[in-house]
C-alpha positions in Angstrom: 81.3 103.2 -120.2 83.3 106.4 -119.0 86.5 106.8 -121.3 89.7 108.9 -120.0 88.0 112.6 -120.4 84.7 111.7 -119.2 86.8 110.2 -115.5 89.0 113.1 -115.9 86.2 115.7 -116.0 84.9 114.1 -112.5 88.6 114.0 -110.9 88.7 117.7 -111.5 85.3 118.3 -109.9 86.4 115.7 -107.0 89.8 117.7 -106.5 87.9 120.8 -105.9 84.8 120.1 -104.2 86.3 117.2 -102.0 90.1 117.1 -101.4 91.4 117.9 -98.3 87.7 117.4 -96.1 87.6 114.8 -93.4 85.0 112.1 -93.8 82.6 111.8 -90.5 80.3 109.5 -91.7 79.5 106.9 -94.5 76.1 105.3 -95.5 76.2 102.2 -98.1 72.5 101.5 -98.8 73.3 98.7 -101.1 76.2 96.6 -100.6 76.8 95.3 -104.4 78.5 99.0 -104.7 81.4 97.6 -102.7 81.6 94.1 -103.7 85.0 94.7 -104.4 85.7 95.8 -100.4 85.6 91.9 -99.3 85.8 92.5 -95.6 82.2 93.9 -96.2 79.8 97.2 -95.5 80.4 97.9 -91.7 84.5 97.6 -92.6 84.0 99.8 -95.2 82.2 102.3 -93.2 83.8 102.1 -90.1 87.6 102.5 -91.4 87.1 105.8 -93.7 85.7 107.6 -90.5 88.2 110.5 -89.3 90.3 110.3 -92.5 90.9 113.0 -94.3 90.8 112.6 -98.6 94.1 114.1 -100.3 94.6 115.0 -104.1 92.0 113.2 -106.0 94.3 110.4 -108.8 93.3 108.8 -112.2 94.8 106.5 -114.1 92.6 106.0 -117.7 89.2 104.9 -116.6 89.8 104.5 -113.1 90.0 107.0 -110.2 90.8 107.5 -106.3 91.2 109.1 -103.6 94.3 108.8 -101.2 93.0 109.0 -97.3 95.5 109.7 -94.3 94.9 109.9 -90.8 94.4 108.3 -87.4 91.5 106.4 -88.3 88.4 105.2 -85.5 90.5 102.9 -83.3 88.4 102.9 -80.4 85.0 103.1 -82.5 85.8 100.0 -84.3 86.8 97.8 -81.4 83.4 99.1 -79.9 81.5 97.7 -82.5 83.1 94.5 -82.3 85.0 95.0 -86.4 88.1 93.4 -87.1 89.6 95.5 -89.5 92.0 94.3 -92.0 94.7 96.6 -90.8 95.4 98.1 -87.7 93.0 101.5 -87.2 95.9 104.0 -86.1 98.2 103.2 -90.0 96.4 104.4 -92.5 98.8 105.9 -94.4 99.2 104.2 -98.3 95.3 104.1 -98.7 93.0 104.9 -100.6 89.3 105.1 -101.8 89.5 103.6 -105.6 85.8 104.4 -107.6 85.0 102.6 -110.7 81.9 104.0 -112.7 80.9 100.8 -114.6 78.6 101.9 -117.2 75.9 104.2 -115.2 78.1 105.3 -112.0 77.8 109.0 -111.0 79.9 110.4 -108.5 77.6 113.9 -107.2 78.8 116.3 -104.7 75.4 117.4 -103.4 74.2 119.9 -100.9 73.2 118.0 -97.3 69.2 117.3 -97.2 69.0 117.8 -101.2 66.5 114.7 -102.1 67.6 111.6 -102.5 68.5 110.0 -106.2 66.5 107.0 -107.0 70.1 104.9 -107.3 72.0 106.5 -104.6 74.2 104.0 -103.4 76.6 105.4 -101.0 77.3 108.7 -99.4 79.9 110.2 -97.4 79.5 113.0 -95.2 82.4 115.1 -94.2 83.3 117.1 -90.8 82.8 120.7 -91.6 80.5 123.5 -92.3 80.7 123.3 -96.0 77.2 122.2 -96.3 77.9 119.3 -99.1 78.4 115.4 -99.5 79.7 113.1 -101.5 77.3 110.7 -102.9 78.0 107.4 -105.0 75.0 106.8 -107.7 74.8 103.8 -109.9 71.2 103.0 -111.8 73.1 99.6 -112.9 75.1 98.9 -109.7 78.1 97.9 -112.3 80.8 100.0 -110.4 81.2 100.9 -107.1 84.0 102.5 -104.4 86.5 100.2 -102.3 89.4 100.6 -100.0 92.9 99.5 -100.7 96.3 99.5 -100.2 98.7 101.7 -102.3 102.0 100.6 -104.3 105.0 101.4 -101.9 106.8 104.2 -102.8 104.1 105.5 -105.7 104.1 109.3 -105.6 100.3 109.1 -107.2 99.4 106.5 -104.3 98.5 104.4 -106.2 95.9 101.2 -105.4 97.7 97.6 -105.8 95.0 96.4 -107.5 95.3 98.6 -110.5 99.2 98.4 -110.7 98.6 96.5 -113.9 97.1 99.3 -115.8 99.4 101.2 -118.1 99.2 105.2 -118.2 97.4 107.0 -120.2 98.4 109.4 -123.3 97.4 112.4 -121.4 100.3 111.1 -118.8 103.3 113.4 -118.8 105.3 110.3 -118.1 103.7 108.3 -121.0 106.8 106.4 -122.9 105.5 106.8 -126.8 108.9 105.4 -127.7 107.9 102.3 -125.0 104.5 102.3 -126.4 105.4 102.0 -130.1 108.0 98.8 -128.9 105.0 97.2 -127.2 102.6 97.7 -130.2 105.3 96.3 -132.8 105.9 93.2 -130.3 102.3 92.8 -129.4 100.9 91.2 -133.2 97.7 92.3 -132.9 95.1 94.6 -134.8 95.0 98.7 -134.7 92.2 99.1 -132.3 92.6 96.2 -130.1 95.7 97.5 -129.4 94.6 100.5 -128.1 91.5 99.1 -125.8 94.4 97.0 -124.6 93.9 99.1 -120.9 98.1 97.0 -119.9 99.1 98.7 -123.1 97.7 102.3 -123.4 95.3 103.1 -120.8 92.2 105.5 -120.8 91.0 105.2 -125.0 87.8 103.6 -125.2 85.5 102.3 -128.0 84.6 106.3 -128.7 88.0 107.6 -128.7 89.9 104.6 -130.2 87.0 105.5 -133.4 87.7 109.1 -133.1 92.0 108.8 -133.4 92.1 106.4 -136.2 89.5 108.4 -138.4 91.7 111.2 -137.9 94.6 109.0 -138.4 93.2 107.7 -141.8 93.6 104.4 -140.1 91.2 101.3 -140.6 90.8 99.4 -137.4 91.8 96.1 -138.8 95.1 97.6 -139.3 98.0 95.1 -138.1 100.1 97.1 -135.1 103.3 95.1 -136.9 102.9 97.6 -139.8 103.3 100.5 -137.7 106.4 102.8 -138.0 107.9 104.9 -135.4 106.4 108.3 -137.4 103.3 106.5 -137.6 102.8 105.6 -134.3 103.8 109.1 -133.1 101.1 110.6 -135.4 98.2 108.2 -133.8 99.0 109.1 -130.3 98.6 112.7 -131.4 95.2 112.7 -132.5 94.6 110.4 -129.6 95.6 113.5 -127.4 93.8 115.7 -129.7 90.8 113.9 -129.5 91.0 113.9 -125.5 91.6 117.2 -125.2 89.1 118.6 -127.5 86.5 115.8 -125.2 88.0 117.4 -121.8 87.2 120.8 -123.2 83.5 120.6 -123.3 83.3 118.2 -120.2 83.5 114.9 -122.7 80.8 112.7 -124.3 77.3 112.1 -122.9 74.9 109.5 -124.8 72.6 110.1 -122.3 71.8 111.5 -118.6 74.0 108.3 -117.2 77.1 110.1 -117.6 77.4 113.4 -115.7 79.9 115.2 -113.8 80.2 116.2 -110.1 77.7 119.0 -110.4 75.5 116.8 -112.7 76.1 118.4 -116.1 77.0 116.6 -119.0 79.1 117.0 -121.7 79.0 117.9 -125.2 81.5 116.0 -127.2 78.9 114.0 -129.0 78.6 117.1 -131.3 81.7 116.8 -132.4 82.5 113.5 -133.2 83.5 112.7 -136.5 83.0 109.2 -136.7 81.1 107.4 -133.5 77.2 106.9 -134.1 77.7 108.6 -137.1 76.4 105.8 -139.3 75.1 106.6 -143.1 76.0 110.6 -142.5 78.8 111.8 -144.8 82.3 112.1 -143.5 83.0 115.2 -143.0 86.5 114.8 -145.3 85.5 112.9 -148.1 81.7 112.9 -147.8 81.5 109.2 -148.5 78.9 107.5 -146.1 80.2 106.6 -142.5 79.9 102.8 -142.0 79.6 100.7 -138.9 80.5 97.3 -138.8 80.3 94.5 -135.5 83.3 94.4 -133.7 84.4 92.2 -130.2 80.9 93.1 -129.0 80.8 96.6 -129.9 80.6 98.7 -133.2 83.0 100.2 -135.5 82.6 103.3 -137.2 84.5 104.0 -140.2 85.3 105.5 -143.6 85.6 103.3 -146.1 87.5 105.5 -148.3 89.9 107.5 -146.4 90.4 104.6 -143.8 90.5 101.5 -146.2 91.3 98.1 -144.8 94.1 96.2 -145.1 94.9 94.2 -148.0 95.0 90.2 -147.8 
């Protein structure tokens, strides 16, 4: 799945290629990609026409767009929709996209060919000659309209209110963060895919920061001093930024960026899928070990596990 730079490299692509157009049309060929839209496909469709998307938003894995404008009144009483709020107020919305573990979100030129999993597109009301198209092989994500927090200068949806920011946040509390960590009991790592406690780090990143942190993933989070916590959500910047720099971390062709490129971050990780190779500090044999349905790479000598 997507971590913080890999959503962040298609926010910045978003923000340029789509911000500010007008939708004029949307097509959902499969309607699983907006399960999470409950008042269903023709809803969906009918109540984005005539808005007009602002400043494209992430917080960690997830990202949106805010739309404004007048909205289809008289289209959607035509068609017989009820929406679930009145056409003409339309202000404190906004499209939220989730990429699951294969979603793509491609700006593509009008009458390119179709992608085998294109899900959704939106067409927009100028002469720019490009769309917006939602892909997904796995249909795991998806897109889906909601109301925004009142007040919220990043707009943003209700439904992710829960989700803490992100390290790369300039209003990230460390000094919050390390008080949470401390009261929370729990282990290094499942501290930080704890998305209501630190949001954005995934399995790849979460690897990345405690390597460079000499830290073993079983390490209790009531250990943790204020220095040391300070130095781990340094290298977890580090590690982001050095990912965002090369357009982040692509397995494989499922993760691309607006354009469809991927990134290149994979050739510079020093501990993720890096099983059996030497680490590149001590030159002791990377290990991986099961972990909550995952894997967890690790050196066993500079990042040695806690005692007892």
């Amino acid at each position: 799945m997507p971590e913080l730079p890999e959503v962040e490299v298609v926010r910045r692509g978003l923000e340029r290629w789509v911000s500010g157009r007008t939708i004029d049309a949307v097509e959902v060929r499969h309607p699983r990609s907006i399960r999470r839209h409950t008042a269903g496909v023709a809803d969906f469709a009918a109540r984005l026409k005539g808005l007009r998307i602002g400043a494209a938003r992430r917080r960690g894995k997830y990202l949106w767009l805010p739309v404004t404008g007048g909205g289809p009144a008289s289209q959607t009483a035509a068609e017989g929709i009820t929406p679930m709020v009145t056409p003409s107020v339309t202000h404190g919305l906004a499209i939220l996209a989730h990429l699951g573990m294969s979603g793509q979100l491609l700006v593509q030129p009008e009458g390119a060919p179709d992608e085998k999993h294109l899900r959704i597109r939106l067409r927009f009301a100028d002469a720019l000659g490009t769309e917006l198209r939602f892909v997904d092989q796995r249909t795991f994500g998806g897109l889906s309209l909601h109301d925004t927090v009142p007040g919220a200068a990043d707009h943003l949806p209700d439904v992710i209110a829960h989700i803490a920011r992100d390290p790369l946040d300039p209003a990230f509390d460390d000094a919050a963060f390390h008080d949470a960590l401390r009261r929370r009991r729990t282990t290094i790592k499942r501290a930080l895919l704890d998305q209501t406690l630190i949001s954005g780090v995934g399995n790849i990143y979460a690897d990345e920061a405690l390597w460079r942190s000499r830290l073993h993933y079983e390490r209790p989070t009531a250990t943790f001093t204020r220095p040391r916590t300070a130095e781990l959500l340094g290298h977890v910047r580090d590690v982001m930024d050095a990912a965002l720099a090369v357009g982040g971390t692509s397995f494989d062709s499922l993760y691309v960026n607006v354009n469809g490129e991927s990134g290149y971050f994979e050739r510079s990780l020093d501990a993720y899928g890096r099983e059996d190779e030497p680490c590149r500090r001590c030159g002791t044999p990377i290990r991986r070990r099961p972990w909550m349905n995952r894997s967890s790479y690790f050196c066993p000598r500079c990042q040695r596990p806690p005692r007892g």
